[in-house]
C-alpha positions in Angstrom: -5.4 -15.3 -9.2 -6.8 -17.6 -6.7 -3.3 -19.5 -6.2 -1.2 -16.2 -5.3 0.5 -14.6 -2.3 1.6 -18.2 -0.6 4.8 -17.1 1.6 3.1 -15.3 4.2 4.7 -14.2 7.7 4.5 -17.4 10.7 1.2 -16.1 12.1 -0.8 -15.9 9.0 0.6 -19.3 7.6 -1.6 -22.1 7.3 -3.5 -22.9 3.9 -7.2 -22.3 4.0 -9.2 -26.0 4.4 -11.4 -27.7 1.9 -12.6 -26.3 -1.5 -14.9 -23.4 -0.1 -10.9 -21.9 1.7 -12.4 -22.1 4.8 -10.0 -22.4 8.1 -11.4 -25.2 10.7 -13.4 -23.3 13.2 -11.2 -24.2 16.2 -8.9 -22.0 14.8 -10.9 -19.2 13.9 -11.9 -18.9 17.4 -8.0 -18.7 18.2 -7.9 -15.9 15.8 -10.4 -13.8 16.8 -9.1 -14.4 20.7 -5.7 -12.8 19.1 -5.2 -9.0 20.5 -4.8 -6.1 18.5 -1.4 -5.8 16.1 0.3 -3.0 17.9 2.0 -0.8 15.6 6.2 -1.3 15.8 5.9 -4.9 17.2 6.7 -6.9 14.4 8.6 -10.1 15.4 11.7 -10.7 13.5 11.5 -13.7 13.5 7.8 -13.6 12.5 8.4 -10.9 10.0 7.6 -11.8 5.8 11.2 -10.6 5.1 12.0 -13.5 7.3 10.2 -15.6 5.4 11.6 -14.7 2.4 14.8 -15.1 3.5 13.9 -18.9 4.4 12.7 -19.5 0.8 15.5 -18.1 -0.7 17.3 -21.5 -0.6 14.6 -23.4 -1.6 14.5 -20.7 -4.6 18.3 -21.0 -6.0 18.0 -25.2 -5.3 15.2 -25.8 -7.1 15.5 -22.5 -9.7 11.6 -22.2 -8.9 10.3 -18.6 -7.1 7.8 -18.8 -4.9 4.1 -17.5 -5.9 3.5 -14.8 -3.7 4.7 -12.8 -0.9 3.5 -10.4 1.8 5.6 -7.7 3.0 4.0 -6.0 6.5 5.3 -2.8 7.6 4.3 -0.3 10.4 4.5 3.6 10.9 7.5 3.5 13.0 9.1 1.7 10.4 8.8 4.7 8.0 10.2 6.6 11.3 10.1 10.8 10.9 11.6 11.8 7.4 14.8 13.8 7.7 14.7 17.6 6.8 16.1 16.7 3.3 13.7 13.9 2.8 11.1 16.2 3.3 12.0 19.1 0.9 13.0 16.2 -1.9 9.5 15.3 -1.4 7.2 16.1 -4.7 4.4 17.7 -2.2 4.9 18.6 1.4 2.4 16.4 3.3 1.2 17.5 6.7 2.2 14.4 8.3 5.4 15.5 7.9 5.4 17.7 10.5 4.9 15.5 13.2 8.1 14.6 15.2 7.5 11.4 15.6 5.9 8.4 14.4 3.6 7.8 17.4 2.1 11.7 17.4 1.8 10.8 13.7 0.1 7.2 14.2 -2.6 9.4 16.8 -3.4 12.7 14.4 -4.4 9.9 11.8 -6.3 7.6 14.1 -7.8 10.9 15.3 -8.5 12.5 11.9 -10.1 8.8 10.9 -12.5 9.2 14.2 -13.2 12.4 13.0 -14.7 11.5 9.7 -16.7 8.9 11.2 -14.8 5.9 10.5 -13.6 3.2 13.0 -10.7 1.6 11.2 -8.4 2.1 8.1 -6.2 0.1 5.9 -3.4 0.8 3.0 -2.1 -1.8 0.8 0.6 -1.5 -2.1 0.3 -4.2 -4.7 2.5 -5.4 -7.4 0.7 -7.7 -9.6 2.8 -9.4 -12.8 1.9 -12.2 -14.9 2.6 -15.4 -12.9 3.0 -13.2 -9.0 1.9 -10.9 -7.0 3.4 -9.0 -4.2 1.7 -7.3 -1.3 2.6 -4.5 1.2 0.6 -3.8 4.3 0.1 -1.5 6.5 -0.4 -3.0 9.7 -0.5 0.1 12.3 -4.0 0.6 11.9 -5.7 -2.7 11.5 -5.8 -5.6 14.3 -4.0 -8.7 13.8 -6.7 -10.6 14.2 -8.3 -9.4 11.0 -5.4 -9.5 8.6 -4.6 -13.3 9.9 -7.9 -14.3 9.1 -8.1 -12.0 6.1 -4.6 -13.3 4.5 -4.4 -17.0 6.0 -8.2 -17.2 4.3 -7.5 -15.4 1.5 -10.4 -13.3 1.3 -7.9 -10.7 -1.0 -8.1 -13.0 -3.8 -12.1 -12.2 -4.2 -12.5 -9.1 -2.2 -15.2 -7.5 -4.3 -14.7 -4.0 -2.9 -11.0 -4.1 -4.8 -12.7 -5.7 -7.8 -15.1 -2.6 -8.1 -13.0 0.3 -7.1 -12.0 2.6 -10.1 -8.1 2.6 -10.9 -8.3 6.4 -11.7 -8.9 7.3 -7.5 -12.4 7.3 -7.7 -13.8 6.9 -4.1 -16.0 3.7 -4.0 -18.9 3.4 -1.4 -19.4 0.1 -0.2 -22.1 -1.3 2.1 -22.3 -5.3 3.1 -25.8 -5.0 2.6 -25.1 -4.5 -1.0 -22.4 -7.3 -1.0 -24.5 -9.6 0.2 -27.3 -9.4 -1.9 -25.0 -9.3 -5.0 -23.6 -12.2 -3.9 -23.1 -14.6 -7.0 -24.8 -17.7 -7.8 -21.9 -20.2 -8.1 -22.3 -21.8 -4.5 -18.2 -22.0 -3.7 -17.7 -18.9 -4.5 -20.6 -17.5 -2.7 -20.1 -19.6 0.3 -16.7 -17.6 0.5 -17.7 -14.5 -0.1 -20.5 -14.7 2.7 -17.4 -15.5 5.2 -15.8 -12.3 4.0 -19.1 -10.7 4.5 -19.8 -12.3 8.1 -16.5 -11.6 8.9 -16.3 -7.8 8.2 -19.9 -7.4 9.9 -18.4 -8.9 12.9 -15.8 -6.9 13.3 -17.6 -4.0 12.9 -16.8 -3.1 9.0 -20.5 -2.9 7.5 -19.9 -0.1 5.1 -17.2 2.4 4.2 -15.0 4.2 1.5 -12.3 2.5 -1.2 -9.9 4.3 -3.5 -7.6 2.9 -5.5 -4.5 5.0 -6.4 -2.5 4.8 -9.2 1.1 4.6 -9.3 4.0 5.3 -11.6 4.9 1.5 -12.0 1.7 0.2 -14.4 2.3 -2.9 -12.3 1.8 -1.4 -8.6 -1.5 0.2 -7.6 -2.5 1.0 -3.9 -5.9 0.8 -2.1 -7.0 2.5 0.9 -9.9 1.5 2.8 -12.2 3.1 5.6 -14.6 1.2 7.2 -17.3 2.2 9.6 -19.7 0.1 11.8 -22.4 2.1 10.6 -25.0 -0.5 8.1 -26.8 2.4 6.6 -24.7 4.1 3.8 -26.6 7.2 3.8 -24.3 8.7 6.5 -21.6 9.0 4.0 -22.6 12.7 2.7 -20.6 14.1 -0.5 -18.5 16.5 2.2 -17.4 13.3 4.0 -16.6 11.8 0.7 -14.6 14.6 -0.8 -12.7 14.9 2.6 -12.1 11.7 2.7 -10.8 10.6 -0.7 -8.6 14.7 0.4 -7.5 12.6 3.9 -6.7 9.4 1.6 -4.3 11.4 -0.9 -2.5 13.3 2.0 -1.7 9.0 3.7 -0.5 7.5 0.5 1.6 10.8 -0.8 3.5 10.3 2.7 3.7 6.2 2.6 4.7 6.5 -1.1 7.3 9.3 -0.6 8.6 7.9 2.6 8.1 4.4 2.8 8.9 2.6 -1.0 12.4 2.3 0.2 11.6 0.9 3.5 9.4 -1.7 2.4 10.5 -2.4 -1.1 8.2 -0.8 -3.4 10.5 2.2 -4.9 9.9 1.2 -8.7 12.6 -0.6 -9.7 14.5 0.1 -12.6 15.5 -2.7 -15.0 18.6 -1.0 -17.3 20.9 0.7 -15.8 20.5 4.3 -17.8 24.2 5.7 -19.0 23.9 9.5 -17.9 26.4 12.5 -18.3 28.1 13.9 -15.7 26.0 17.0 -15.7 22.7 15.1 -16.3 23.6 13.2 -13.3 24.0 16.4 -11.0 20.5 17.6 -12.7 18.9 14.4 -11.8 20.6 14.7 -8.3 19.0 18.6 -7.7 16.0 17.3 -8.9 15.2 14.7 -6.3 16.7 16.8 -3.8 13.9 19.3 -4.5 15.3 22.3 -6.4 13.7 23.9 -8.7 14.4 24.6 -12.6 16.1 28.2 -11.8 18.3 26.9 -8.5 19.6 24.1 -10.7 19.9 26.4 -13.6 22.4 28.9 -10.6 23.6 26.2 -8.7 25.0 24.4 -12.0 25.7 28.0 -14.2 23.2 26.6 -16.2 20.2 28.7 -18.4 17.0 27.9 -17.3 16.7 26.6 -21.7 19.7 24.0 -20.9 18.2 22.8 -17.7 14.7 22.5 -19.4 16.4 20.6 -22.1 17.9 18.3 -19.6 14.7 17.2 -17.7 12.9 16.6 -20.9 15.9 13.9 -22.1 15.9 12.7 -18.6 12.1 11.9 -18.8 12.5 10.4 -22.2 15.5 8.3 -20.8 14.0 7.0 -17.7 10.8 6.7 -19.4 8.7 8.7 -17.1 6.1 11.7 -18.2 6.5 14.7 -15.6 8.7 15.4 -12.3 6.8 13.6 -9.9 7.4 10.4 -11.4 11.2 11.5 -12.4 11.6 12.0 -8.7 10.0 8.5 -7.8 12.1 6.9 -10.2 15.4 8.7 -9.7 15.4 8.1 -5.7 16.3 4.7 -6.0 18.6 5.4 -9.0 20.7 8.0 -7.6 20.8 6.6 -4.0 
């Protein structure tokens, strides 16, 4: 989809120049001159949900939705869950314990130090027919990366997306190995040597993808470690498997906590016609009871409340509890 993601927030707009999508180099320099995105300081008026807003109009005049959008959102955003958000949660994260987002923002910055890596970045995608929808994480990546990134739009041909495995595989990448795959077709590889030169310069020359599913088969999420280190061989299988363990524990948290912050919480599209009683079951059930407190709490047998979850799965179209859960939050609230 080389024509996606076009509404972008003010400091990433600006449509790549020329065939190749290269920006002129004046303002490249500017870019890379641009400090580091600190986490919680997104402008309002800067923001993409302010740029949304300004293409609304332009929407319901000429009955024509824009292609894309990009939706950024930090750690303080997601703030510290409330006692109730964290038992309704499917698993209890460690991050959860922190008591705020800051001490949470360092014990992750720490723990990604600690596996050898020297930055990190999640992204949340929605990809449909004719659109595509992004959310970012900025609180660990510099704004100077994800302007030129985005306003470049190296995501449209990023080859260490393409080759991830949708199943959670973790997917070792080196720019070594990019380069000398790079394809023959002289746009295309003039545009994916920026991406490469542009992740060697800032110190991303290898490092660890996985792509996790999600209960929407529209939305998938990637996270990405990189390291400054060339050589591959320093990612052993331990610092693989606790890796890809560190990248489930981040995206069980942002996907718990965060879908209703930024937008993602998959979306129902009929309104489903429930009982009273399946209501109150659905209710228990994202507020993290289990079978046998429902089944006491609503003088219920543990057969009847069994029943219930399996015609609430079949009527919300889901196939176990986590993805009840992740479907019901936005229902019931």
């Amino acid at each position: 989809m080389e024509h996606e993601c076009d509404t972008l927030p003010h400091w990433l707009t600006g449509s790549p120049q020329g065939e190749a999508g290269h920006t002129p180099a004046a303002c490249n320099s500017a870019v890379a001159a641009q400090p580091a995105y600190p986490a919680g300081t997104r402008q309002p008026e800067k923001s993409a949900h302010a740029a949304e807003a300004s293409r609304a109009h332009d929407r319901t005049a000429t009955g024509v939705a824009p292609t894309g959008f990009l939706t950024l959102f930090t750690e303080e955003e997601i703030g510290t869950p409330s006692p109730a958000a964290r038992r309704a949660a499917p698993v209890i994260s460690p991050l959860v314990r922190f008591g705020s987002a800051q001490d949470r923002i360092e014990f992750v910055r720490q723990r990604i130090r600690q596996l050898g890596f020297d930055s990190f970045s999640y992204s949340a995608t929605r990809t449909s027919a004719h659109h595509k929808t992004m959310f970012v994480l900025t609180s660990y990546e510099s704004r100077s990366w994800l302007t030129r990134y985005f306003r470049e739009r190296y995501f449209e041909l990023d080859p260490r997306v393409a080759l991830a495995s949708p199943t959670g595989l973790p997917f070792l990448w080196n720019t070594a190995d990019m380069r000398a795959d790079l394809p023959r077709a002289q746009m295309r590889s003039e545009r994916l040597g920026g991406l490469i030169d542009m992740l060697e310069a800032t110190g991303r020359k290898s490092g660890i993808l996985t792509q996790m599913p999600l209960p929407e088969p529209e939305l998938s999420a990637s996270l990405c470690f990189n390291s400054e280190t060339g050589n591959p061989r320093w990612m052993t299988e331990s610092i693989v498997a606790e890796t890809l363990m560190f990248a489930h524990m981040i995206h069980e948290f942002i996907w718990t906590h965060a879908k209703s912050v930024i937008g993602i919480a998959p979306a129902q599209q009929q309104r489903v016609t429930l009982s009273e009683l399946q209501h109150a079951v659905l209710r228990a059930v994202v507020q993290g009871q289990r079978d046998k407190e429902i089944a006491y709490f609503l003088g219920l047998s543990p057969h009847n409340v069994d029943y219930h979850l399996r015609r609430l799965r079949q009527l919300f179209n889901v196939r176990n509890r986590v993805q009840l859960i992740n479907v019901a939050q936005a229902y019931v609230s």
